[in-house]
VEXPA-852011 format. One record per atom (N, C-alpha, C): residue in three letters; z, y, x. Coordinates in pm, whole numbers, plus 50000, padded with zeros to 5 digits. Atoms other than C-alpha are relative to their C-alpha. Example, Ala and Ser with C-alpha at 12.3 -4.5 7.8 and 13.67 -1.06 7.14 Angstrom:
2
ALA500004988150089;ALA507804955051230;ALA500005012050090;SER499944988149918;SER507144989451367;SER500735010949923;
***
This chain:
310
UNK499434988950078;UNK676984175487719;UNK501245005350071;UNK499504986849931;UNK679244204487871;UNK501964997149874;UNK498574997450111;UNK683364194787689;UNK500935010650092;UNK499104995449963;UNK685954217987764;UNK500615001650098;UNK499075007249887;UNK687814197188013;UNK498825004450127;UNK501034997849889;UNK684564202188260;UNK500365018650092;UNK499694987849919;UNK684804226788551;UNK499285010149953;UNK501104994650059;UNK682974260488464;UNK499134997550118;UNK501045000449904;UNK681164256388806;UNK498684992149935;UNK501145006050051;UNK679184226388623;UNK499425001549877;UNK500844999850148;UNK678304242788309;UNK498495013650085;UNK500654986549937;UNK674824264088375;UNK500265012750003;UNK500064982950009;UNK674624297788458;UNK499045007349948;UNK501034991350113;UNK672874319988195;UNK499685005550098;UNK501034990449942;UNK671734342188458;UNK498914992350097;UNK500875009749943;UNK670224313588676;UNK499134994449923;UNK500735002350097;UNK668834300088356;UNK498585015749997;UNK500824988350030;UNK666934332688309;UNK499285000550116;UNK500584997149822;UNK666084339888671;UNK498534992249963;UNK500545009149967;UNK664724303688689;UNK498534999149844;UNK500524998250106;UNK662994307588329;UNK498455013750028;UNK500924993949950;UNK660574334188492;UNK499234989950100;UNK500705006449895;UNK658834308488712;UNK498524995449958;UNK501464999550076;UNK656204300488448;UNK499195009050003;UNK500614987549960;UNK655234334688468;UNK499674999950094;UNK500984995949883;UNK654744341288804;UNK499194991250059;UNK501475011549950;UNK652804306188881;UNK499015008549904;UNK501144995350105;UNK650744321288584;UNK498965010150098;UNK500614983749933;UNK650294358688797;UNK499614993150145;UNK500275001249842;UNK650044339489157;UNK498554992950012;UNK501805004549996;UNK646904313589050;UNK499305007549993;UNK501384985750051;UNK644984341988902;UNK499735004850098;UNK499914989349915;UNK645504365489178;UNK499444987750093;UNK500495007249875;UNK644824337689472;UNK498924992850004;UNK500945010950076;UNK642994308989314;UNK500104986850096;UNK499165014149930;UNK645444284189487;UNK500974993049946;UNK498365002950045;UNK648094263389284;UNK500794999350128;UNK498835004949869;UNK649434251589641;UNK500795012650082;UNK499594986749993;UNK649354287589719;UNK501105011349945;UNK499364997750131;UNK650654300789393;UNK501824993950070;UNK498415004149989;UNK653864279989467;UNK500535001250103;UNK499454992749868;UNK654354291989820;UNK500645012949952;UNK500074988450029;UNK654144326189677;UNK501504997449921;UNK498784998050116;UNK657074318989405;UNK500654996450071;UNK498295002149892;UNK659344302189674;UNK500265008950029;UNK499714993749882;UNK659094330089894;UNK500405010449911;UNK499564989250072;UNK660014351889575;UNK501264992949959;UNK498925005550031;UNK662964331789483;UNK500585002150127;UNK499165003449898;UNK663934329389829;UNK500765018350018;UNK499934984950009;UNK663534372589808;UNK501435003049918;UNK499064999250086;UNK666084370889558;UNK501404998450020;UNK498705010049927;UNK668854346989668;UNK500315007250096;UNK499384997149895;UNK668904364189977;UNK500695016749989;UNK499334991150053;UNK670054393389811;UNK501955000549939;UNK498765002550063;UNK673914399189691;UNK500175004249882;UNK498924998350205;UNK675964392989341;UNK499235013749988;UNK499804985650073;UNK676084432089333;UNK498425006550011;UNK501384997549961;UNK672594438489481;UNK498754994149838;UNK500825010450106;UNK670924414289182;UNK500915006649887;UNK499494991450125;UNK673274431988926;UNK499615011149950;UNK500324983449991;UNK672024466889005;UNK498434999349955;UNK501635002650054;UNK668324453488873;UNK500085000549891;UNK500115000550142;UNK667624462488534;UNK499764992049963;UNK501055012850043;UNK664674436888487;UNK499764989650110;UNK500125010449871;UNK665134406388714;UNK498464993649948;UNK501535006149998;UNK661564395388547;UNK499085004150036;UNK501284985349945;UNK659884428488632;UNK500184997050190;UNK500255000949867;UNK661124426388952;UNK500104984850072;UNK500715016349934;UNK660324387289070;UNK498275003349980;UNK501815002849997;UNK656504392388897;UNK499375014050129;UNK499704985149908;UNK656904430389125;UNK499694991150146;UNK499735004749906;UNK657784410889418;UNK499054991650024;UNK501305014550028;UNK655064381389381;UNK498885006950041;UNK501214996849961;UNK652774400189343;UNK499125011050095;UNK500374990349811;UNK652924423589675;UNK499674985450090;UNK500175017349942;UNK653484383689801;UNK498485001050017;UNK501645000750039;UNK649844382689651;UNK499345004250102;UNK500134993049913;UNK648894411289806;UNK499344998150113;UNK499555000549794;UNK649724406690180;UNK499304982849977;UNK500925013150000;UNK648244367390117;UNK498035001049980;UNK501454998450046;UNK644674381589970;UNK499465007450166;UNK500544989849885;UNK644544406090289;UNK500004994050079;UNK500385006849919;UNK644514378490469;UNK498934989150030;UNK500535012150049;UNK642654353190327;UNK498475003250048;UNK500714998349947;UNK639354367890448;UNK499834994750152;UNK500415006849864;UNK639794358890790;UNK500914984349985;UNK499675016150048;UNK641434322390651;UNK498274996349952;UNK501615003150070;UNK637864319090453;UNK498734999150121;UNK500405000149866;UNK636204324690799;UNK500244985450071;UNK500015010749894;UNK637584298690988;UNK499634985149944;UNK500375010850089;UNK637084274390666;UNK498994991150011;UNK501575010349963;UNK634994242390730;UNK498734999349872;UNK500955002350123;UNK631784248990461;UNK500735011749936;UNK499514990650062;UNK632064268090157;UNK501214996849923;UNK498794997650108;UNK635274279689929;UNK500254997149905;UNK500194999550139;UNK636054273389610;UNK501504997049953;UNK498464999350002;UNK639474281189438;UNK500124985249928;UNK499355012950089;UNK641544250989336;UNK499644993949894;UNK500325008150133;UNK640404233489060;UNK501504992649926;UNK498664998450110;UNK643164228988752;UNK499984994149925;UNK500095006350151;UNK643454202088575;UNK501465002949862;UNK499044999650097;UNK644744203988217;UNK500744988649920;UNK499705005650069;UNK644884175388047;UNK499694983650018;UNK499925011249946;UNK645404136788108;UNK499044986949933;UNK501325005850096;UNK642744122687882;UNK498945005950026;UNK501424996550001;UNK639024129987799;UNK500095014849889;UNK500204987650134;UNK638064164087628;UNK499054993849891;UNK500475004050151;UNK636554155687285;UNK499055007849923;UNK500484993950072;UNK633744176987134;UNK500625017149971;UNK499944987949965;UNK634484204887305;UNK501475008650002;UNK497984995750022;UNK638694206187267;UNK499894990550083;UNK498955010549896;UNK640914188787515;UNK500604991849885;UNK498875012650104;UNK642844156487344;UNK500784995150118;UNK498965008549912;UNK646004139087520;UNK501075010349981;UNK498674993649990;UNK648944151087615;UNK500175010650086;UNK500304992549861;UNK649024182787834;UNK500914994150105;UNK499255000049893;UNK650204177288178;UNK500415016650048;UNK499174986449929;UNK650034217488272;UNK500364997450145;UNK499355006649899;UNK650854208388597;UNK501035006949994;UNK498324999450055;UNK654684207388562;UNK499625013949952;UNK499434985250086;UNK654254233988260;UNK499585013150122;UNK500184987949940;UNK652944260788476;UNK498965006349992;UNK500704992750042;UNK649684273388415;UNK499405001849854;UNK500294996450168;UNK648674293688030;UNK498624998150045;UNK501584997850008;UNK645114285487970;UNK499075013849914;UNK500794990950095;UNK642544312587864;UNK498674997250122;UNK501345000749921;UNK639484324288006;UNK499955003750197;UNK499634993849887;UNK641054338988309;UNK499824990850134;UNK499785006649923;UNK641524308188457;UNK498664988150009;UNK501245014849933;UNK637764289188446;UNK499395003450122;UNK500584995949918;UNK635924288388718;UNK499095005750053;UNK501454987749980;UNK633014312588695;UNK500885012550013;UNK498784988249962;UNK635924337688654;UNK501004998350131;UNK499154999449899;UNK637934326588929;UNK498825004050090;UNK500665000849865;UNK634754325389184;UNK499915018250019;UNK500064983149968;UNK634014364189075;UNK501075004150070;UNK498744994249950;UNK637574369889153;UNK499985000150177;UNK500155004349870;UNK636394358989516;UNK500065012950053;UNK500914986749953;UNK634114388589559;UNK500835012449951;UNK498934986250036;UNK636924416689461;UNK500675002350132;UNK499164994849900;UNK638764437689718;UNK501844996349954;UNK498965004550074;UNK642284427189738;UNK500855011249865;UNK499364983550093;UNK643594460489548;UNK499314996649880;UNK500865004450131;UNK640584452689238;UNK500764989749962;UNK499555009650056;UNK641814418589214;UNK501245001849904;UNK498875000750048;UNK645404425489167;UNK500145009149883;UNK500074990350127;UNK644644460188934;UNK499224990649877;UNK500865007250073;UNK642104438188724;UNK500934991249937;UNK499655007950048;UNK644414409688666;UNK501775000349922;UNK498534996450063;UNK648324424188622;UNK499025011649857;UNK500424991150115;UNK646234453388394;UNK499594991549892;UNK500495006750075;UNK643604433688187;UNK500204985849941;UNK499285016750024;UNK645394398088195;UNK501265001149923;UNK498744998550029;UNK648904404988183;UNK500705015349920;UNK499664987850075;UNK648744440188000;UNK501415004450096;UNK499194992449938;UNK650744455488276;UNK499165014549999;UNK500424990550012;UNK650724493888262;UNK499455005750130;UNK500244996249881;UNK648804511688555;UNK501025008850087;UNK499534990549946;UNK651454530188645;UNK501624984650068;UNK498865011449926;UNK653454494988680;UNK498854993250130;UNK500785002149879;UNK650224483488878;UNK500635010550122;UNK500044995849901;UNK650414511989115;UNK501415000450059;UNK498885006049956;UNK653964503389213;UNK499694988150054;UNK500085013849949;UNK652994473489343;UNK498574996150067;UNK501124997249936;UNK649504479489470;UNK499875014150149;UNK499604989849864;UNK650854514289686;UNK498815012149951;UNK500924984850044;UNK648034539689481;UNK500625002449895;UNK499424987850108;UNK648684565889195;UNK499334989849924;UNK500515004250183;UNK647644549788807;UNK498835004550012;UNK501495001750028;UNK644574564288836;UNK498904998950090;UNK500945008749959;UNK643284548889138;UNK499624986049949;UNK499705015650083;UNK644484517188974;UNK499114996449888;UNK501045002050149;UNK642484525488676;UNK498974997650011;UNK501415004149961;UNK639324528288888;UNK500044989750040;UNK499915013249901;UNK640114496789067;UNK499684990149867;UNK500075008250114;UNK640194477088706;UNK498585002449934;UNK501165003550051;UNK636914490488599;UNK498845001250069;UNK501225002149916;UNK634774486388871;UNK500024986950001;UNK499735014150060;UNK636524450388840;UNK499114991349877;UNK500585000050120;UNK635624449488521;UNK498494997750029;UNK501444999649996;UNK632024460188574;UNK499324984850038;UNK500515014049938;UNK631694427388794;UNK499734992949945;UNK499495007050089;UNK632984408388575;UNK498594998049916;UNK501174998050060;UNK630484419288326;UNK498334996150008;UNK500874999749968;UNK627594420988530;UNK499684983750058;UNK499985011649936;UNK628394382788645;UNK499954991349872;UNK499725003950123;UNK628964367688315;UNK498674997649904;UNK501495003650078;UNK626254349788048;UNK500585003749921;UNK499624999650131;UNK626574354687714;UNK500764991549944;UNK499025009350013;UNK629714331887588;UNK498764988049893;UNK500425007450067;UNK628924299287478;UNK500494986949954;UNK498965006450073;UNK630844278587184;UNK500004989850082;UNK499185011249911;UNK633004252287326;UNK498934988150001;UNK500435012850030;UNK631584224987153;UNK498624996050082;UNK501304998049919;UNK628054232387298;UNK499825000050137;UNK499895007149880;UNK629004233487636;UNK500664984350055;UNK499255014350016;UNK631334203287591;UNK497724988050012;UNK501465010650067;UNK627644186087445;UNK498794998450138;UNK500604999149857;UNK625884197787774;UNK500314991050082;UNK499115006949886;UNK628234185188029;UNK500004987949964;UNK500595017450077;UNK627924152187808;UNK499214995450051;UNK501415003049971;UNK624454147687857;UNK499975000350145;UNK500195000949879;UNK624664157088198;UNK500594987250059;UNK499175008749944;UNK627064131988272;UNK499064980749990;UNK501035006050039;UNK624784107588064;UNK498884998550101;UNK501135000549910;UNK621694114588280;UNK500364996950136;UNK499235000449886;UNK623754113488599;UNK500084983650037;UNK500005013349997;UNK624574077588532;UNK498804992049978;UNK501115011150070;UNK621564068388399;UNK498915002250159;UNK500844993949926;UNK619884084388724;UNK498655008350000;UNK501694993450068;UNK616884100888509;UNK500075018150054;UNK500264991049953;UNK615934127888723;UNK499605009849914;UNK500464986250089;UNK614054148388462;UNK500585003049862;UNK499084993650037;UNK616674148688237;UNK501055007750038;UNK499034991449947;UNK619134160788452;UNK499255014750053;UNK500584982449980;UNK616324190388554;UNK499855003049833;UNK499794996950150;UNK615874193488174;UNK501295009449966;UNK499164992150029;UNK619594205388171;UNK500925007950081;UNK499504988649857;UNK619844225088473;UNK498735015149958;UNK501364989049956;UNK618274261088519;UNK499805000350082;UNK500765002749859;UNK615554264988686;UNK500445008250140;UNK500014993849849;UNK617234287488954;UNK501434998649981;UNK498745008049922;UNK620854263388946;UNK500645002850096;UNK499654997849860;UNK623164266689225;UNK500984985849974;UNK498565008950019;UNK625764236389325;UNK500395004750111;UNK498954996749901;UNK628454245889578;UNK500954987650006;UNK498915006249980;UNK630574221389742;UNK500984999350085;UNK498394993449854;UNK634094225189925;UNK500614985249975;UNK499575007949947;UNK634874197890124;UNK501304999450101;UNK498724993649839;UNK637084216390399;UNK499654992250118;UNK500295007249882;UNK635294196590647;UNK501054986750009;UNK499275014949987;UNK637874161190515;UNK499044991649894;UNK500395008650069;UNK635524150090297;UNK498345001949983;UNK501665001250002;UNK631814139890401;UNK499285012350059;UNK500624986049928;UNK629264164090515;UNK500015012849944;UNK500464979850050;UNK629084203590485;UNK498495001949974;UNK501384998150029;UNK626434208290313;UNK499965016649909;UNK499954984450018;UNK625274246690241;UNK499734999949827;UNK500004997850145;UNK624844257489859;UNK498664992549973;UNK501085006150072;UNK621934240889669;UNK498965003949887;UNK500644992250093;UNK619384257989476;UNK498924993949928;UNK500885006750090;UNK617134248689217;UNK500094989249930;UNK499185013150094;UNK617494223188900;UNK499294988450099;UNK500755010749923;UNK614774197089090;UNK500864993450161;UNK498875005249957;UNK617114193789390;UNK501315002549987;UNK498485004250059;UNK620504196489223;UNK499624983649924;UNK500165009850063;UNK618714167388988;UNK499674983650119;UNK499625011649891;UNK618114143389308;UNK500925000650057;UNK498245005049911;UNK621274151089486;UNK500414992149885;UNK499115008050092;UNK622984136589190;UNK499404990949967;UNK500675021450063;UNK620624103789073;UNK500514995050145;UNK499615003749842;UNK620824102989487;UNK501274990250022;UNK498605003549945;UNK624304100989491;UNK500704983049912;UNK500065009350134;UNK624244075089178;UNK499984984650059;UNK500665009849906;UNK621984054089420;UNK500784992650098;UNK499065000149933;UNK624044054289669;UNK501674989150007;UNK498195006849996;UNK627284043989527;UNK499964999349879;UNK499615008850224;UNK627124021389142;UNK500824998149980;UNK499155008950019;UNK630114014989153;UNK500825015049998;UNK499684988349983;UNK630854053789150;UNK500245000749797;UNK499675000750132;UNK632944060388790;UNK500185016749981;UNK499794986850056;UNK632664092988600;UNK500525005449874;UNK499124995850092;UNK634984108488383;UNK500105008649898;UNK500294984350042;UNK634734139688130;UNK502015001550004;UNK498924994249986;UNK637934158688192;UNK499935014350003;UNK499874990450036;UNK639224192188117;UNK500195005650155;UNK499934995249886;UNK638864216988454;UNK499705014949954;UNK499884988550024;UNK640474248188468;UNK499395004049836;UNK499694991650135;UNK640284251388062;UNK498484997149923;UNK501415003450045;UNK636364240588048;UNK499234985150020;UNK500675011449988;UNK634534208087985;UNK498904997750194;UNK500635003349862;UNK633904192288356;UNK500044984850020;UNK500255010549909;UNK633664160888545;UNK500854994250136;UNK499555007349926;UNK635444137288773;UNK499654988850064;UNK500465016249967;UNK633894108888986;UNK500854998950084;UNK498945010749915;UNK635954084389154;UNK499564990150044;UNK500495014549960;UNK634864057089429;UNK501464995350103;UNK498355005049897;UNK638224038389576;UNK500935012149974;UNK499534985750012;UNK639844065889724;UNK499635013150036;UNK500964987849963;UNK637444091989722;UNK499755010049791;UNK499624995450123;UNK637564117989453;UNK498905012149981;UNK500194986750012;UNK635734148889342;UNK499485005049884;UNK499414994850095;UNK636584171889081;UNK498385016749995;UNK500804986450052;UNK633524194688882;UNK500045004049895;UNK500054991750087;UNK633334225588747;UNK498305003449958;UNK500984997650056;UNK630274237388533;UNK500255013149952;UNK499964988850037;UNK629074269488419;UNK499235000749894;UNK501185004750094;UNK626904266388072;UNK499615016249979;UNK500794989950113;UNK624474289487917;UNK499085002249921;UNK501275001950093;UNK622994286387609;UNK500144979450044;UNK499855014049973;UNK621914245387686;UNK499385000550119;UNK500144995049873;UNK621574252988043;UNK500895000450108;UNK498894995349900;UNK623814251588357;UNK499505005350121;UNK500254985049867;UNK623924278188574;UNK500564990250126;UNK499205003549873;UNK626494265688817;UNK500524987950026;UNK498875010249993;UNK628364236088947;UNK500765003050096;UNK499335000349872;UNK630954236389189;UNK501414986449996;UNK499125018149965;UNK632424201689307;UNK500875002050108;UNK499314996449875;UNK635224203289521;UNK500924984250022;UNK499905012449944;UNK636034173589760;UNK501414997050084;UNK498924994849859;UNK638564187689960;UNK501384991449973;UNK498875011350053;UNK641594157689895;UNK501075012249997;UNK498894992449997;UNK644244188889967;UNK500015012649926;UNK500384991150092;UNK642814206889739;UNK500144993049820;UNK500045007150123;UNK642994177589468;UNK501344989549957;UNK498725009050005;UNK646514165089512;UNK500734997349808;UNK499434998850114;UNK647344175389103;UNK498894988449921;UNK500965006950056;UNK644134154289042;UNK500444982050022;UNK499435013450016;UNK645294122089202;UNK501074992050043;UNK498595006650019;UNK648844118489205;UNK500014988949978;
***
């Protein structure tokens, strides 16, 4: 506690308080936009650092120091997305954004239970952030991405987009609903928590049990699994089609390694999966529809799973 007698140097500074009080936010705007936490928090240094290196009077003359950090971030964004194409190129195998865990327990009938972790308090959950929505976000031009997600996410106005994108409001506008359209056109029909929760169950169930024609039972028949290894973890293996071999890779893998433990855990905001052998890890996402999974995507990549096994 802060008495009297104390220097003012060591009592906080309300405006550093505030500053620093925007940081939740822009991890929020930098995952979305990239679909990197490790990324994400590059991005906010290098906006803090934007700041600081500014003077007293320079940082006074700012109306909205929150407008302009998420402003600043997200040109950061930007200039990171316009690159990331030829990063995705040189990538060992396929992509797949970060995987996010939420919560330090088992999800429960289709809700998360425990205690959140958030990783340190930084990302809001919604839909923005599962991973059938992040992968679309892949396939966007960097300009879509960023109009799509400050507009329709963060209810920024297009005319605050195009400040920070470099077009007029109503390119910005087209950029959000051609976005949009994707979106749309990528997307199943939603399906209640609990029910996908009940899926991913069973799957997990059959998985262990190695019963091949249950696990095609709750695959569709034209499945995909994707896995991102980054070339540190095991072989590159190309995407995987069809429930019949998605349902032997996985009894396969069962076979393989009994001693292989599987988890239900909350990923990126939706009932997924965690197996663990020693120190080997990898973290899946699922895509349900109806009692059906479309998608999986398992990602192996250890530098990609550092929030997973701290």
């Amino acid at each position: 506690m802060t008495t009297p007698s104390e220097p003012a140097h060591d009592r906080l500074d309300p405006s550093l308080s505030a500053i620093m009080s925007e940081r939740h936010q822009l991890i929020n705007v930098a995952y979305r936009l990239l679909g990197s936490l490790a990324d994400a928090e590059d991005v906010v240094q290098e906006t803090y650092a934007r700041w600081y290196a500014m003077s007293p009077q320079q940082q006074q003359a700012i109306d909205s120091p929150g407008a302009w950090l998420t402003k600043v971030a997200s040109r950061i964004c930007l200039d990171v997305l316009g690159s990331a194409r030829a990063r995705r190129e040189r990538y060992v195998g396929e992509w797949i954004p970060e995987p996010l865990p939420a919560e330090r327990t088992e999800w429960i009938n289709g809700r998360s239970g425990g205690a959140a972790i958030d990783p340190a308090d930084r990302i809001t959950l919604d839909e923005s952030i599962n991973m059938a929505f992040l992968v679309v976000l892949e396939s966007m031009t960097p300009a879509q991405r960023v109009a799509f997600i400050l507009h329709d996410v963060f209810r920024y106005s297009f005319t605050e987009v195009a400040e920070i994108v470099g077009r007029t409001p109503a390119a910005c506008r087209q950029l959000a609903t051609s976005a949009r359209r994707r979106i749309r056109e990528s997307q199943a029909p939603a399906t209640p928590a609990a029910q996908r929760a009940g899926v991913v169950r069973e799957f997990k169930r059959a998985w262990e049990a190695q019963d091949i024609d249950a696990l095609i039972g709750l695959l569709a028949p034209d499945a995909t699994g994707v896995t991102d290894g980054g070339g540190l973890a095991g072989a590159v293996l190309p995407p995987i089609e069809g429930a019949k071999r998605l349902a032997r890779l996985f009894a396969g893998a069962i076979g393989k390694a009994p001693d292989l433990t599987i988890t239900e855990r909350t990923v990126n905001g939706q009932p997924g999966l965690v197996a663990q052998l020693h120190d080997f890890t990898v973290v899946l996402a699922f895509d349900v529809a109806g009692d059906r999974i479309q998608h999986i995507w398992a990602v192996l990549n250890p530098e990609k799973l550092r929030p997973w096994t701290a």
